[in-house]
C-alpha positions in Angstrom: 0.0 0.0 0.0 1.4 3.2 -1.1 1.6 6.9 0.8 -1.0 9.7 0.6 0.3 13.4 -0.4 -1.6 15.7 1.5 -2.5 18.6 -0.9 -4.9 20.5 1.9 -6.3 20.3 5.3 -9.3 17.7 3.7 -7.6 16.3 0.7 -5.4 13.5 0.4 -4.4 11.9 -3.3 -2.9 8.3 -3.8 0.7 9.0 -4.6 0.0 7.7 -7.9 -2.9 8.7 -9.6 -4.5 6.6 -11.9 -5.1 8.8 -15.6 -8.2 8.2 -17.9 -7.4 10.4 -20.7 -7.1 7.4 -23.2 -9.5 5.6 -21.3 -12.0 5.0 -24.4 -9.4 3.6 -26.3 -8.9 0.8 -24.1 -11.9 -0.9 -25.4 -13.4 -2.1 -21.9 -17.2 -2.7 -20.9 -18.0 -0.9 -17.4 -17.8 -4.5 -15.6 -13.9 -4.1 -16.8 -13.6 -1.1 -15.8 -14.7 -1.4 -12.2 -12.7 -4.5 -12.0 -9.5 -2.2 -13.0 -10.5 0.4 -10.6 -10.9 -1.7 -7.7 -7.2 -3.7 -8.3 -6.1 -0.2 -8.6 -7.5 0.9 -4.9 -6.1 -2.8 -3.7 -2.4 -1.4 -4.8 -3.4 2.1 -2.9 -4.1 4.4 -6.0 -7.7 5.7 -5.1 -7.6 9.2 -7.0 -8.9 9.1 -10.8 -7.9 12.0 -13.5 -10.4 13.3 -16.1 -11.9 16.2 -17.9 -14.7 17.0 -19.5 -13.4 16.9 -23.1 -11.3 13.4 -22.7 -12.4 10.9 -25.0 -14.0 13.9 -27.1 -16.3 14.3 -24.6 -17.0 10.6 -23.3 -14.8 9.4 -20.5 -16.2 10.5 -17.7 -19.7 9.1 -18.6 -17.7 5.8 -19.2 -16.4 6.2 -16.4 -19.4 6.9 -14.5 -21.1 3.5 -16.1 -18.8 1.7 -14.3 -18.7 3.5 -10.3 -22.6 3.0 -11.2 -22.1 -0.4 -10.8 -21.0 -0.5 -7.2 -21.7 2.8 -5.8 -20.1 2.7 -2.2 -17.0 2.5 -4.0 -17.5 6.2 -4.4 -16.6 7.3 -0.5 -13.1 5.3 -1.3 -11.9 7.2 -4.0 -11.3 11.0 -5.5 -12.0 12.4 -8.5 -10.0 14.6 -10.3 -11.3 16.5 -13.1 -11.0 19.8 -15.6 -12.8 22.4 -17.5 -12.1 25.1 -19.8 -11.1 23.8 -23.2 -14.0 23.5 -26.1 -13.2 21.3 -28.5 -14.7 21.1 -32.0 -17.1 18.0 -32.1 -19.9 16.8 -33.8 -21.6 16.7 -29.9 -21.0 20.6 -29.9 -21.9 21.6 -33.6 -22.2 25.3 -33.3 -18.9 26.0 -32.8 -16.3 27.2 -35.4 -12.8 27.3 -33.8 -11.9 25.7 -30.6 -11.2 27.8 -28.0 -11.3 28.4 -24.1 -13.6 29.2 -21.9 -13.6 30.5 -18.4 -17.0 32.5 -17.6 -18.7 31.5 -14.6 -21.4 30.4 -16.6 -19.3 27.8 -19.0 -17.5 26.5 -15.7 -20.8 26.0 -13.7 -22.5 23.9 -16.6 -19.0 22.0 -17.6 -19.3 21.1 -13.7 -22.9 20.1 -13.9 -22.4 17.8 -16.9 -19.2 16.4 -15.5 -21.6 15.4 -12.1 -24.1 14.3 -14.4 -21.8 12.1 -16.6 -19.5 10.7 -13.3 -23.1 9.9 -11.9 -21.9 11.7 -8.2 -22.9 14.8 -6.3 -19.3 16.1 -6.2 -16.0 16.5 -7.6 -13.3 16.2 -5.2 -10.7 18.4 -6.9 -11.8 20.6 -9.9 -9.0 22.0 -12.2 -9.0 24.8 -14.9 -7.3 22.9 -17.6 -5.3 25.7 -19.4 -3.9 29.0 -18.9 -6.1 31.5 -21.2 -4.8 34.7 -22.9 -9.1 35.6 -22.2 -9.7 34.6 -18.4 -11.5 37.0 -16.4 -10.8 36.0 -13.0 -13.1 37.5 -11.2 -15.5 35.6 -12.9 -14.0 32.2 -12.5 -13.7 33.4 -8.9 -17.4 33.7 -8.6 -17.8 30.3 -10.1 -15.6 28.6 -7.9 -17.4 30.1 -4.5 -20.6 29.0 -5.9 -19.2 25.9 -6.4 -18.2 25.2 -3.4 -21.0 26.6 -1.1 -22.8 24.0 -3.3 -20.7 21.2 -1.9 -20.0 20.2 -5.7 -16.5 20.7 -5.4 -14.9 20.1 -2.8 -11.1 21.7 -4.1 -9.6 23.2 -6.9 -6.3 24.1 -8.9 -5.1 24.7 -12.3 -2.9 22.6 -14.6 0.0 23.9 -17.3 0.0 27.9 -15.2 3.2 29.3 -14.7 4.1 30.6 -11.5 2.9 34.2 -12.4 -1.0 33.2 -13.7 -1.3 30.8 -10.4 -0.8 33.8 -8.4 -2.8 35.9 -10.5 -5.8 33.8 -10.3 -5.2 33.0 -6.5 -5.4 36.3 -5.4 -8.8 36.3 -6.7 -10.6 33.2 -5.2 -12.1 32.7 -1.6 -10.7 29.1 -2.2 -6.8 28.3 -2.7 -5.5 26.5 -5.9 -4.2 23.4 -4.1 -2.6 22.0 -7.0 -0.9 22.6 -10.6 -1.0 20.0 -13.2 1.9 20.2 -15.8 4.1 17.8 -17.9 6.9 16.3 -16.2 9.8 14.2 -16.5 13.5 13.7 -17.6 11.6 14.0 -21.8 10.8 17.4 -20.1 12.5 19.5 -18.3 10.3 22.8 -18.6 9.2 23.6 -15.2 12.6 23.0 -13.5 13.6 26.1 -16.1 10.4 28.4 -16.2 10.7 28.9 -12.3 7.6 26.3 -11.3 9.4 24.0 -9.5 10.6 26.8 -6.9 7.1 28.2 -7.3 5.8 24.8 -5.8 8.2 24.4 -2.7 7.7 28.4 -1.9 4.0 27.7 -1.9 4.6 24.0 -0.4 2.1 23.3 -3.8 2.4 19.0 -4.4 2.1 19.0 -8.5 0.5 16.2 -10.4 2.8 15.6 -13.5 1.2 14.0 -16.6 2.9 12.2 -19.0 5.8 11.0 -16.6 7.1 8.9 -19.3 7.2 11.6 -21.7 4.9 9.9 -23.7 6.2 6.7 -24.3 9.8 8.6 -25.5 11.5 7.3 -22.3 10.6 3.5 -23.0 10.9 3.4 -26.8 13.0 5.7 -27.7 13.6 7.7 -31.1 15.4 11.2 -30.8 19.1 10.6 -29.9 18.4 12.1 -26.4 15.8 10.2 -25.6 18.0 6.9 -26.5 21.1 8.3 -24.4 18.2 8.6 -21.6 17.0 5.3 -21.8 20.6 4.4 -21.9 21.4 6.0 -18.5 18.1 4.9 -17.2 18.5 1.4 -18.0 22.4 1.9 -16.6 20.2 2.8 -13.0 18.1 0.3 -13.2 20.6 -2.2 -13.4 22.4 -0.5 -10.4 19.6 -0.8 -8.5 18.6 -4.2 -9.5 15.4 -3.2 -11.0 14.3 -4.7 -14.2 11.9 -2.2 -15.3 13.1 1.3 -16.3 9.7 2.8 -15.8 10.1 2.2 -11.9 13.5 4.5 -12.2 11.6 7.2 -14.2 8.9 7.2 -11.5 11.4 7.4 -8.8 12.7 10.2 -10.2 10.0 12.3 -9.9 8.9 10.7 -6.1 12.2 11.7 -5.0 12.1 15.2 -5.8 10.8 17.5 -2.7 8.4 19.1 -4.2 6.4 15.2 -3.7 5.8 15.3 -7.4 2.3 13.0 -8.2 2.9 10.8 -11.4 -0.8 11.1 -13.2 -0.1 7.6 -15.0 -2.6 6.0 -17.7 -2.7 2.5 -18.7 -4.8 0.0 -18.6 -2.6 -2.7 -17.6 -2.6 -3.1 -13.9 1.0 -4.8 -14.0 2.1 -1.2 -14.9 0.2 0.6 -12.1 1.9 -1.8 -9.8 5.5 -0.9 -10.9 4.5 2.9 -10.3 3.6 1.9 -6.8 6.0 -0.2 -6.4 8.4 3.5 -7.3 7.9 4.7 -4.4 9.8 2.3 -2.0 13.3 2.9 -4.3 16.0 4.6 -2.7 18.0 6.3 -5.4 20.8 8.3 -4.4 21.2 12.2 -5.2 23.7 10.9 -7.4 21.5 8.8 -9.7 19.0 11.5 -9.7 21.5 13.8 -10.9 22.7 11.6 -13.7 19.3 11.3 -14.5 18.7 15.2 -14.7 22.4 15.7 -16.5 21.0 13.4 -19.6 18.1 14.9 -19.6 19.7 18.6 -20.4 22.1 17.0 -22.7 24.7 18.4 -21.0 26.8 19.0 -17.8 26.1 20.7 -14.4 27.9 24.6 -14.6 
């Protein structure tokens, strides 16, 4: 059984979380599903990433089918999702580009379909999904109060902000952003250089890091960087007599103090396992460091 990270007073998240942005392409009925779910909650991984659009609009409601099926399940788990982003789809046929939206009134209907579609009464941890050059934060202020006098969310945060717009927005809401979403690991190095990372430790912020494999790059590799990474990751593995360089890549990002959360998305439960299993590797400074120095593509000044 793995750790909880602690991102409030009232909200606790597995320290993996389990991601459902390809969930639809899985191809399993909602008896599957809830059997997945429930081997995931055996291995400790109890908090579930969506968003409204994932699945062009469809995985939460698949989702949903399957909780349906054994709803005390519920109380056991959290649910992670995000608003913001309108898509072009044949469900949404009136609209011509795709685009963002943060008025109160597009984030308090997103929020109601969501609820409707995860077939709950609340969202434990609500995220704007992108940083906007049009957010009026007043009004995604408003939003989020009535929101939460509601009881339909119970937290929220923001994923891909920069340091600057999570303060911007913050300074706004009656509720603080408890969280930041963005893309990490050794593939990408972005919020180590764009002043996040510091961001998070000032703030004592635990970020959620999707794609921690960098999309596949760090297990089959194809750029000459990404081989040289999955060189020097297989060369830890083997140090710490680990067979599977995914564990390493997940270590990686535990060890870091920031208490970085993987968001990882797979169907195969022998892969949520090794995530889990992540968190009990010791790796030294050291190895994280040779990690880091390949993933730069060069040395330390």
């Amino acid at each position: 059984m793995i750790n909880k990270v602690q991102l409030s007073s009232e909200l606790h998240l597995s320290r993996i979380v389990h991601g459902h942005w390809r969930l639809l392409d899985w191809n399993t009925d909602a008896q599957s599903l809830l059997n997945l779910t429930q081997q995931a909650i055996e291995l400790g991984i109890t908090s579930f990433d969506h968003a409204d659009i994932y699945g062009d609009y469809g995985v939460e409601s698949a989702f949903g089918k399957a909780l349906s099926l054994k709803k005390a399940l519920r109380k056991d788990i959290q649910i992670i999702s995000k608003c913001g982003i309108k898509l072009l789809s044949e469900k949404y046929p009136d609209r011509k580009v795709k685009h963002y939206d943060y008025s109160a009134g597009h984030i308090i209907a997103s929020v109601e379909n969501s609820l409707k579609n995860l077939q709950t009464d609340y969202i434990d941890l609500l995220l704007l999904h992108r940083p906007a050059p049009f957010l009026d934060p007043a009004e995604v202020a408003e939003a989020f109060s009535k929101l939460h006098k509601s009881g339909k969310i119970l937290h929220f945060g923001v994923s891909n902000f920069k340091p600057e717009q999570f303060e911007m927005l913050e300074s706004y809401t009656d509720q603080p952003l408890v969280t930041n979403q963005v893309e990490i690991s050794p593939v990408c190095l972005e919020h180590f250089e764009n002043g996040n990372m510091d961001f998070f430790l000032k703030k004592r912020i635990k970020p959620m890091a999707w794609s921690p494999l960098g999309g596949g790059a760090l297990i089959n590799p194809h750029t000459e960087n990404e081989k040289h990474l999955h060189q020097t990751l297989a060369e830890i593995a083997r140090e710490l007599n680990i067979d599977e360089i995914d564990k390493v890549a997940y270590s990686w990002l535990m060890k870091h103090p920031a208490h970085i959360i993987p968001v990882v998305g797979t169907r195969q439960i022998s892969r949520l396992k090794r995530a889990t299993e992540a968190s009990k590797i010791k790796m030294s400074i050291e190895q994280w460091y040779k990690i880091y120095i390949a993933a730069r593509g060069e040395e330390l000044p």
